[in-house]
C-alpha positions as CSV (number, residue, x, y, z in Angstrom):
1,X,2.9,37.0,-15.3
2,X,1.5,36.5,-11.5
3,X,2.8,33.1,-9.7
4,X,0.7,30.2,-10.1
5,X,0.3,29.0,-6.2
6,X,-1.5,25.7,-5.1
7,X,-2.8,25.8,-1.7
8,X,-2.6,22.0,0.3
9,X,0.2,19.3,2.0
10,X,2.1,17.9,-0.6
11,X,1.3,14.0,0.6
12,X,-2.1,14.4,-0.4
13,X,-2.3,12.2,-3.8
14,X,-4.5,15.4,-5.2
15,X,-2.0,18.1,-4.6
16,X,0.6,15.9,-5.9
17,X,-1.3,15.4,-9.2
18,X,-1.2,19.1,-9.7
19,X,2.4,19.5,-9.2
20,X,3.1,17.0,-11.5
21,X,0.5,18.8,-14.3
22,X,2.7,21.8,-13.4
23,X,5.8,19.8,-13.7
24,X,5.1,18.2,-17.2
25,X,3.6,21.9,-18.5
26,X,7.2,23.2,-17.1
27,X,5.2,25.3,-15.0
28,X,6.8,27.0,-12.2
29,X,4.4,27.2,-9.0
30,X,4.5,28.1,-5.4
31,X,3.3,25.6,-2.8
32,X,1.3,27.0,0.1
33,X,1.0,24.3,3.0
34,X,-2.6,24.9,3.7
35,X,-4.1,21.8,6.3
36,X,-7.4,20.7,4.8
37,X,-10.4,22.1,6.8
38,X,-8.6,24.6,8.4
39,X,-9.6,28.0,8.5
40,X,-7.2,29.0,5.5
41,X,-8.8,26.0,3.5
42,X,-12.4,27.0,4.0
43,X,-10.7,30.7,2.1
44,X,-10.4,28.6,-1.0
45,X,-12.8,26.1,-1.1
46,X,-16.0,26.3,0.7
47,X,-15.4,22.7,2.0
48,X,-12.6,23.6,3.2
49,X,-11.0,20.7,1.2
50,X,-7.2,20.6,-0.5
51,X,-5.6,21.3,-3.3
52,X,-6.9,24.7,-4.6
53,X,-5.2,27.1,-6.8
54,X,-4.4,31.1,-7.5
55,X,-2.9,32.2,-10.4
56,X,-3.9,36.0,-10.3
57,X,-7.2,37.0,-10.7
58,X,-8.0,33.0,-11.1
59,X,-9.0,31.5,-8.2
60,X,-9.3,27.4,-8.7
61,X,-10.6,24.0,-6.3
62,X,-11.0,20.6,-7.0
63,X,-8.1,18.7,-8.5
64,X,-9.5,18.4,-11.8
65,X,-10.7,21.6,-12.3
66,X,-6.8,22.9,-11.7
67,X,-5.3,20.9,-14.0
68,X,-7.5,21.1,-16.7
69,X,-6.8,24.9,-15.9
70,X,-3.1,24.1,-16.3
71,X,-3.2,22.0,-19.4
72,X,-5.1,25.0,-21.4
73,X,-3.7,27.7,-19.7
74,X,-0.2,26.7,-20.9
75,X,2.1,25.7,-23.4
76,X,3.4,22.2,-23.9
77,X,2.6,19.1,-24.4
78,X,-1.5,18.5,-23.7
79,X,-2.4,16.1,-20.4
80,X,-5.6,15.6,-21.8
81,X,-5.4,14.5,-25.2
82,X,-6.8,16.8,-27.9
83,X,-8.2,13.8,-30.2
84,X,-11.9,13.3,-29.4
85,X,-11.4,9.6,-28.6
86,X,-8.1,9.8,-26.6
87,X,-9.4,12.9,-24.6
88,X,-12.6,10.8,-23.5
89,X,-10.5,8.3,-22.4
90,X,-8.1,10.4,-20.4
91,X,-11.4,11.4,-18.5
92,X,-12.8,8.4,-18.5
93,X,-10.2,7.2,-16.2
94,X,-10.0,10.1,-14.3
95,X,-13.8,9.8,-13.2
96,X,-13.4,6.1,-11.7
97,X,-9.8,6.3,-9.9
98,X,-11.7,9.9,-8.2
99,X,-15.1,8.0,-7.7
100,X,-14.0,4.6,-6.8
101,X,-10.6,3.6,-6.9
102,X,-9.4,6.5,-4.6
103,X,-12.1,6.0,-2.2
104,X,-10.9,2.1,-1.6
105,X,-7.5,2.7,-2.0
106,X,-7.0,6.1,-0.6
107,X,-9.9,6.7,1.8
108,X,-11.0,3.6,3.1
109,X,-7.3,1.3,3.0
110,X,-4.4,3.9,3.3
111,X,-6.1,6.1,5.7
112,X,-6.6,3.2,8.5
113,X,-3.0,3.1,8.6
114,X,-2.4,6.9,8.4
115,X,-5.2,8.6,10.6
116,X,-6.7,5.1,11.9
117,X,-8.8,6.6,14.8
118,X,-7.9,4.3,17.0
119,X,-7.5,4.7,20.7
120,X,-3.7,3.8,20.5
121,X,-3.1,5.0,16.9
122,X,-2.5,1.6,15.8
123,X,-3.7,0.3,12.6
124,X,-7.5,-0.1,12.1
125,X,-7.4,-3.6,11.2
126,X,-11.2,-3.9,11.0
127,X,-11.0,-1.3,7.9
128,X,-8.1,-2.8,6.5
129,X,-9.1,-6.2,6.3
130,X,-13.0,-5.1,5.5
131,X,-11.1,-3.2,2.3
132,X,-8.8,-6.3,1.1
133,X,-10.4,-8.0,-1.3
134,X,-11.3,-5.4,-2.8
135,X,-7.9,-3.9,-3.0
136,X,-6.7,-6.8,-4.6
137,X,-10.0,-6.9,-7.1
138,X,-8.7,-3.4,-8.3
139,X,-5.5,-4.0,-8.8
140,X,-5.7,-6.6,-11.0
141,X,-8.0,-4.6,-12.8
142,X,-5.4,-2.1,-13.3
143,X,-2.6,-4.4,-13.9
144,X,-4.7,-5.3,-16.7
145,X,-5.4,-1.9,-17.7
146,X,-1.7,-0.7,-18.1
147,X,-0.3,-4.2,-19.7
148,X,-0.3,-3.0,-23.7
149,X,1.6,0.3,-23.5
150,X,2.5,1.1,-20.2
151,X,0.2,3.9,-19.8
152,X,-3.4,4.3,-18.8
153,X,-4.4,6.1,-22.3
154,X,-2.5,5.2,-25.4
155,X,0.9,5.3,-25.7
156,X,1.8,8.8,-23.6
157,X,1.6,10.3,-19.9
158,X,-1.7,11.9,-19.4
159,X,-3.4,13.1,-16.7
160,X,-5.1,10.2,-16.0
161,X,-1.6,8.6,-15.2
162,X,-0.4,11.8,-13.0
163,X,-4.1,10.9,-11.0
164,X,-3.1,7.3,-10.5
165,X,0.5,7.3,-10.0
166,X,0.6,8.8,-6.5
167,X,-2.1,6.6,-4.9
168,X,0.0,3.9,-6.3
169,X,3.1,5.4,-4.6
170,X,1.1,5.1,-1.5
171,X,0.6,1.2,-1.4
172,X,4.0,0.3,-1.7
173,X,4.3,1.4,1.4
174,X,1.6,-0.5,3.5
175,X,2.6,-4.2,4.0
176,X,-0.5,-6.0,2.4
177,X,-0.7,-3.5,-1.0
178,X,2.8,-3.7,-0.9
179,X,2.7,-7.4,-1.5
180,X,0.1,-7.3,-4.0
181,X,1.9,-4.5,-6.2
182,X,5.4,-7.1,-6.1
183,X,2.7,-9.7,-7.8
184,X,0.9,-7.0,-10.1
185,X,4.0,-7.0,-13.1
186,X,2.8,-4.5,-15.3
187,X,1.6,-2.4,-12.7
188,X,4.0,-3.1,-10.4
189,X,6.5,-1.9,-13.6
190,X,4.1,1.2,-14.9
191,X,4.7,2.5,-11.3
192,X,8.5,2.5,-11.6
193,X,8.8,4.1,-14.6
194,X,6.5,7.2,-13.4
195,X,8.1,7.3,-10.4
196,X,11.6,8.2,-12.6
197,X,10.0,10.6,-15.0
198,X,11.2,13.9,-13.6
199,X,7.8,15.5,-13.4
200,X,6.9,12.7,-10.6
201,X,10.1,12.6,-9.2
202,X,10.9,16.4,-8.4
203,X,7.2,16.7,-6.8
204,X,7.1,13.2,-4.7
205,X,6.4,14.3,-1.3
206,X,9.0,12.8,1.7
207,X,7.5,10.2,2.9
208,X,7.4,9.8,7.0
209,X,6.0,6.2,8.5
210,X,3.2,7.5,10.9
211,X,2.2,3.5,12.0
């Protein structure tokens, strides 16, 4: 059987959900560090955008698109949930942390403290505190969401928890996210208990402090 290789930097959140669909399907795979829009990017993707995957013949972009590739492709346990309801629900989630939650949390919040733009490469404050309230606003939202069971769809990891967990991982480490998660107690809880399950675990990228 060819090796499964996904193309991307392992601290981006998507490439990071597709190791951990890899991970849970027991799915050995070959990381290729591949900067997004970089030349090698724009060979996978025509964006030139990160993750994208080859697995033979089978050529793969758009984090969704690769795990749902995974899931069917191979054995094990299903990330999206074969039950009519339960599977719309998996992608229900999926659709607003891409469309809305990532671009707050991700795009707009973690990235003024990652690749601010500023002259001095400090924090863009203006960015940050333009996102807060609505960081908090979503939060509580999904401290809400995960208070029942623990998980974002019934009672078992899916892979709309393996698309949430690593933007969470992110904002425990920025000091006003960080604060919120310590008040967020389900959330702050569901986090801790991903971040032990060994699919998480053995793919979490190291994490370097670039502010």
């Amino acid at each position: 059987m060819p090796e499964l290789e996904i193309f991307g930097v392992p601290q981006s959140n998507y490439v990071w959900c597709c190791r951990i669909a890899c991970a849970e399907k027991d799915v050995p795979h070959k990381l290729i560090e591949v900067r997004p829009f970089s030349p090698e990017a724009k060979t996978t993707h025509p964006f030139g955008k990160i993750p994208a995957l080859r697995h033979g013949d089978v050529t793969l972009y758009e984090s969704k698109a690769i795990c749902t590739y995974i899931d069917r492709a191979f054995d094990g346990p299903p990330l999206i949930p074969r039950a009519a309801y339960a599977g719309a629900l998996c992608e229900q989630w999926i659709s607003p942390v891409n469309t809305t939650i990532d671009p707050l949390l991700v795009r707009q919040y973690c990235i003024a403290y990652f690749f601010p733009g500023t002259q001095d490469r400090s924090p863009n404050r203006a960015a940050i505190d333009a996102a807060l309230p609505k960081v908090e606003e979503q939060l509580a939202f999904l401290d809400e969401s995960v208070s029942k069971t623990g998980f974002l769809v019934d009672d078992r990891f899916t892979l709309a928890d393996a698309n949430l967990v690593p933007i969470l991982f992110y904002l425990t480490k920025l000091p006003e996210s960080r604060a919120m998660m310590a008040q967020s107690r389900n959330l702050n809880a569901y986090l801790e208990r991903h971040l032990a399950r060994p699919s998480v675990k053995d793919t979490t990228p190291t994490w370097r402090r670039t502010y």
